[in-house]
Every structure is written in C-alpha cells, then in structure tokens.
N, C-alpha and C positions, 0 to 999 in steps of 0.2 A: 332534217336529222339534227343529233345536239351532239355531234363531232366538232371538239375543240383541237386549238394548240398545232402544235408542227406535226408534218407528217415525212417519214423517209418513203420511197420507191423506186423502183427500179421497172423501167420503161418495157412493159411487156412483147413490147416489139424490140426490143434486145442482140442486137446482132453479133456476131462472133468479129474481133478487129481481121483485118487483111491487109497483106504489105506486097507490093508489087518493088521491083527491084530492075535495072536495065544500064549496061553499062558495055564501052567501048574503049579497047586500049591499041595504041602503035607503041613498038618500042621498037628503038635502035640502036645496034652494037658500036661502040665509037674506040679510037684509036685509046691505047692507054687503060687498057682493061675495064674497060668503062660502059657502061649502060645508059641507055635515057630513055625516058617513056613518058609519055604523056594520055593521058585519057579521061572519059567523060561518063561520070557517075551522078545517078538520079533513082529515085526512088518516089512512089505516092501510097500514100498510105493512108485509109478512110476507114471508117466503122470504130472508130478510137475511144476507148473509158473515156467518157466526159462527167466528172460525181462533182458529188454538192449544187447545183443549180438549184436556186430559187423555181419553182413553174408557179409560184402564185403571190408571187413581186405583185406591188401595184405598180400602174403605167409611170411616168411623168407629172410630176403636178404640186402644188402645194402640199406642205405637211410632210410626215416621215414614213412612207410606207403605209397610208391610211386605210383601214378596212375596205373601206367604201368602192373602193378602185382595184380590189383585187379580185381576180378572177371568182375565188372564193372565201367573200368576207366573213365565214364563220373557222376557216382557218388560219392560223397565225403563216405559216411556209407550210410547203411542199417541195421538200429536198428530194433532188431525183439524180439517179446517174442514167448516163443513158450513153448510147454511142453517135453521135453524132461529130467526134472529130474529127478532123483528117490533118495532113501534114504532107508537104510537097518540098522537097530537098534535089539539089541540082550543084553540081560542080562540075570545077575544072579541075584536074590532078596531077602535077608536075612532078617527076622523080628523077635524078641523076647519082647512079650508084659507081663507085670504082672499087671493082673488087679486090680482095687484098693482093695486092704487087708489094714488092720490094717495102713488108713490112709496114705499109700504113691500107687504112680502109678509110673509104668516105661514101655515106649516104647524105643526101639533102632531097628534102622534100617540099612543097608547096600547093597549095589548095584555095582556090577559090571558089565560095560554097557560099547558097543562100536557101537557108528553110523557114518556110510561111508554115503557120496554122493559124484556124478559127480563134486560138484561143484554150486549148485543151489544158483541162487542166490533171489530167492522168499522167503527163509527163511528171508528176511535180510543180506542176503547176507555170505556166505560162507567163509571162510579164505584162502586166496591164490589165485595164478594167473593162470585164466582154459585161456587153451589153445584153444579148439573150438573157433569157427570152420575151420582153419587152420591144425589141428592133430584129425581127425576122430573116433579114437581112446575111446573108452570111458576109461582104464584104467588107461591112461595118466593123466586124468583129477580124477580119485578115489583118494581122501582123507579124512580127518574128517572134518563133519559136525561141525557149530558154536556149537552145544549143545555137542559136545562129551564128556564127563566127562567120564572120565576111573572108579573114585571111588567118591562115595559118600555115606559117612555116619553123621546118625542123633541118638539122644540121647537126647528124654524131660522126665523131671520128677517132680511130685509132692509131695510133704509131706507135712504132716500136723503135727506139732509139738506138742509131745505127754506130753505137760502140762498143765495143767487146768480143768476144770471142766469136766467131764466123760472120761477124757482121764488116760494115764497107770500111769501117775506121777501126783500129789499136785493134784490128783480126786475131794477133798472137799475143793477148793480154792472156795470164794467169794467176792465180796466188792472190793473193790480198787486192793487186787492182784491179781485177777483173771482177771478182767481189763487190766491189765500189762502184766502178764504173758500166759493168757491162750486166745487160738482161733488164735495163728499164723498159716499163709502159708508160704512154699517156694516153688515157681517153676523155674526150668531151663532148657533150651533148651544148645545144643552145634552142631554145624554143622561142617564138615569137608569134602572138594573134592580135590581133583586132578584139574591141572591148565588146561586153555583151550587149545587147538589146536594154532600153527603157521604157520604160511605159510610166505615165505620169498619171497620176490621180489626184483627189481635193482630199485638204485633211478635213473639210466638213460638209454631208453629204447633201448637197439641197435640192437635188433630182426629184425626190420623192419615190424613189425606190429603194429595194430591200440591197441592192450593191452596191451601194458608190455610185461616183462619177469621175467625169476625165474633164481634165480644163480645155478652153477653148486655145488653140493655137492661133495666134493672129502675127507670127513669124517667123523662121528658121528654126532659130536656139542655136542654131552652132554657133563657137567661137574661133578663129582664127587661132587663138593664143591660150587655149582651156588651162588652166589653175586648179589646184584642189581645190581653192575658198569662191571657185565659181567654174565648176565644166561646162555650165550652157547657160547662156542670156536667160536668166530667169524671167523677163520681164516677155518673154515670148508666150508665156502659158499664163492667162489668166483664168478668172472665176465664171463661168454662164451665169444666166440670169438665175434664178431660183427658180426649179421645177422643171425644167430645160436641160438635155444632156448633152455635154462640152463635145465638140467637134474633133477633139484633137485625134487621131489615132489611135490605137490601142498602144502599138509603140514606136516612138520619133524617132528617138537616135541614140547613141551608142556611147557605153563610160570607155573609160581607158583602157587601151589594151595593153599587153604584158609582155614582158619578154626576160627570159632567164637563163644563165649556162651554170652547169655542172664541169666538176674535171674531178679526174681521178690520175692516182698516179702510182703503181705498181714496180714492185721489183720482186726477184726469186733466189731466193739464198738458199740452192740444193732442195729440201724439203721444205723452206719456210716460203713465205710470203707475205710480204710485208706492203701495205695497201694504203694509202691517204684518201682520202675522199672530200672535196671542196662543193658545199652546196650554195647555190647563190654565188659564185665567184666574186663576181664586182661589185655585193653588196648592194645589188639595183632596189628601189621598192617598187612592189608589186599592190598597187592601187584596188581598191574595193571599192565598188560603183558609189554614184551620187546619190543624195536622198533625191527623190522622185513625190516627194510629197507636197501640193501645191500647198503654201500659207503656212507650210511649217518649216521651223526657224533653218530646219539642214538641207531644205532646197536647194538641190543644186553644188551643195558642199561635201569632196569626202571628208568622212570621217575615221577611216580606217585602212590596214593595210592588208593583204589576203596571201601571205608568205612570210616566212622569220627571214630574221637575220643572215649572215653568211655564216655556216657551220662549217669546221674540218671537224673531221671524224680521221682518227687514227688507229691500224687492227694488223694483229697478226697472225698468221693462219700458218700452223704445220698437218702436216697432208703427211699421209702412213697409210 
C-alpha cells in the first residue's frame, strides 16, 4: 500500500481501567482525650490509559529512528494509547488525634507509602524514559510513580488562649481588657515529605529510537551532603555506547523534600472578627527538583523554587 507519515490508534482490544483497594486499621483510645491508630493501606490497579506510544519505534542501532528497522518502514510512527498500565501503592498510616479538651485540639499524622508503575503515562505522565515497546519486558520499565512520596507527615493544631472571660486566667476580666486580652485563637498546620522521584535521560538521543534514552548508572549518585549547585554525584550517570540503551532505571532517586508551616491567629470583638494568616512562617525555601538531563549544563543543579515567600494576610470579618 502507499500509507504514508504518522498514524494515531487506539488498541482494539481496549479494556475499561480497574482499581482494587484493601485496607486494615487498630485504633486506640489513650488517656487524655486522645486517639491513635495505625493501619495498613494498599491498592493495585491495571488496565491503566497508557497514550502516545510509539508501536513503530525502530529497535536499537545506528542512526535516528531509521526506516529500515521499524516494524513498518513505510510509516513515519504509530501513536497508540492503549491500556496496558498498572500501578501498585502500599503504606503504613500513623495517626494520633486529641480531641478538643481544655481549649486546644491536636491531630498529627504520618505515612509511609511506596507506588511503582510500568511507567504510565495517563497519570500525567510518569518520570523517566519507558523503554516499550522496543524491550517487552515489563520490569525494565518498573519504577516510581509521579505521586511516590516515601514519607509524609502532617501536624495541625488549635488553641484557644486561656485568658479572659470564663477561661483558666483573668476569668473576671470585662470592659476594654477583656476586649484586648480575652477570645484569642491560634492555629497551625506544618507539613513535611520526602522529595519526588527522578528519572534521568540523555539530552542527545543515540539509541536509535523514536524515545530517548536513559544513561548508564555505573554508581549510587547519592550525596551525603546534597547542595542545590549538585543534589547527586553527577559523575554516576553516564552516556551508553551509541545505539545501545542506558541501563539506568527508569527512576534512581529522589530531589528534595519539603516541609512548611502555616499559622493563623484570630480574635472576636462581639460581631467582628479579626484574623491574621502567616503563610510559610519561617520563610523556609521550598526546593524544585534537579535537572535530570544527562550532558546538559543543569544536571544535577536546582534551578528554582516551588513555593513564594512568607505572606501575612490580614481580614476583617463582621457576621449579621
């Protein structure tokens, strides 16, 4: 036939996604108005939107993608979506709550969580370079999911400041100092995780396919001492030979992780209320991943930050 140029399709054997789900909790009641629980959450989930794949990549080999070597040399690609991803998620889930007593509330939470995929790119697309469908393979292609956080922990709480009228200090305050002093709030959150997933690629592609490639890992990359102007031993990822696809994983390891608190601080004058809001308190910076680009210049370097500055926001609010 004289079928030129690119072709899209969608895999006639097409299956509808499925998510399986399974999960187990203890809690227990503790002195001090207080809860804790701990439990174990997992989910698998296959038949997943996998779109845009190449199915008529040439193999590995000299040159860029050469006719001659693709399944069918009188087409340019064959973009396909198909279902073929899956995704495997598994935690542990920490939680200690003390319900509101004597004017303050505290929850804290924690999580320790690992999600693999093939490589899907439905989620938004996965980090790193899948080899399909050139290496058949599905393990070639397992790595972490865009959402993998290893750890995550949270931490809000409430008080009510115990001055003023019916409270444990200046109980019989009235008039002008009770106004001042009495009916404050504080709340604060603080969040804390583990940085996301890497995947490393070459910035020039000499596999001889229509995707990329991945450099060869010949050691770790982690640093004891990571820096923004060097998060991982660059010198651990280098280039495969030409026409040869790099060994490294889909994706090694991990950029910076983050951590940030809020605080609010409230009072009630009759019908008013009058509200501060502190974002970013400590003015921490929140780090945005390394370049992940082997041979180009930001390897390994961040370049930017993924959060502003510290904001107060100040509001007053009358309620009728």
């Amino acid at each position: 036939n004289n079928y030129r140029g690119v072709w899209t399709t969608i895999d006639t054997n097409y299956k509808q996604g499925r998510v399986q789900q399974w999960s187990v909790n203890v809690e227990r009641k503790l002195p001090f108005s207080t809860v804790a629980s701990i439990a174990y959450a997992g989910s698998y989930a296959d038949r997943l939107f996998d779109k845009s794949r190449d199915l008529n990549t040439a193999t590995p080999g000299p040159g860029f993608n050469p006719a001659a070597r693709r399944p069918y040399p009188q087409l340019q690609g064959i973009i396909a979506a198909l279902s073929r991803g899956w995704m495997k998620y598994n935690s542990l889930q920490t939680r200690l709550e003390r319900r509101t007593s004597g004017g303050s509330y505290l929850l804290a939470s924690y999580t320790y969580a690992k999600a693999l995929t093939n490589g899907v790119s439905g989620f938004g697309g996965d980090p790193g370079i899948v080899y399909f469908p050139v290496v058949d393979d599905d393990q070639v292609d397992v790595g972490s999911a865009n959402t993998d956080l290893r750890h995550n922990f949270s931490l809000s709480a409430l008080y009510q400041l115990p001055f003023g009228k019916g409270q444990r200090f200046l109980e019989n305050l009235t008039g002008l100092p009770q106004a001042i002093i009495g009916g404050w709030n504080v709340n604060a959150i603080v969040v804390a995780q583990s940085g996301y997933p890497l995947g490393m690629s070459m910035s020039s592609n000499q596999s001889g396919t229509s995707f990329g490639n991945r450099p060869n890992r010949v050691c770790s990359g982690e640093l004891d001492n990571p820096t923004i102007q060097k998060w991982f031993d660059t010198s651990c990822f280098v280039a495969p030979a030409t026409g040869v696809l790099g060994n490294a994983a889909r994706t090694t390891l991990f950029g910076p992780g983050r951590w940030n608190a809020d605080m609010a601080i409230s009072k009630k004058f009759g019908k008013f209320q009058f509200r501060t809001e502190i974002f970013n308190v400590f003015n921490h910076a929140q780090f945005a991943a390394p370049g992940t680009v082997v041979g180009a210049p930001t390897f390994g370097v961040i370049q930017s930050t993924v959060k502003g500055p510290r904001q107060i926001q100040l509001a007053l609010k009358y309620v009728f």
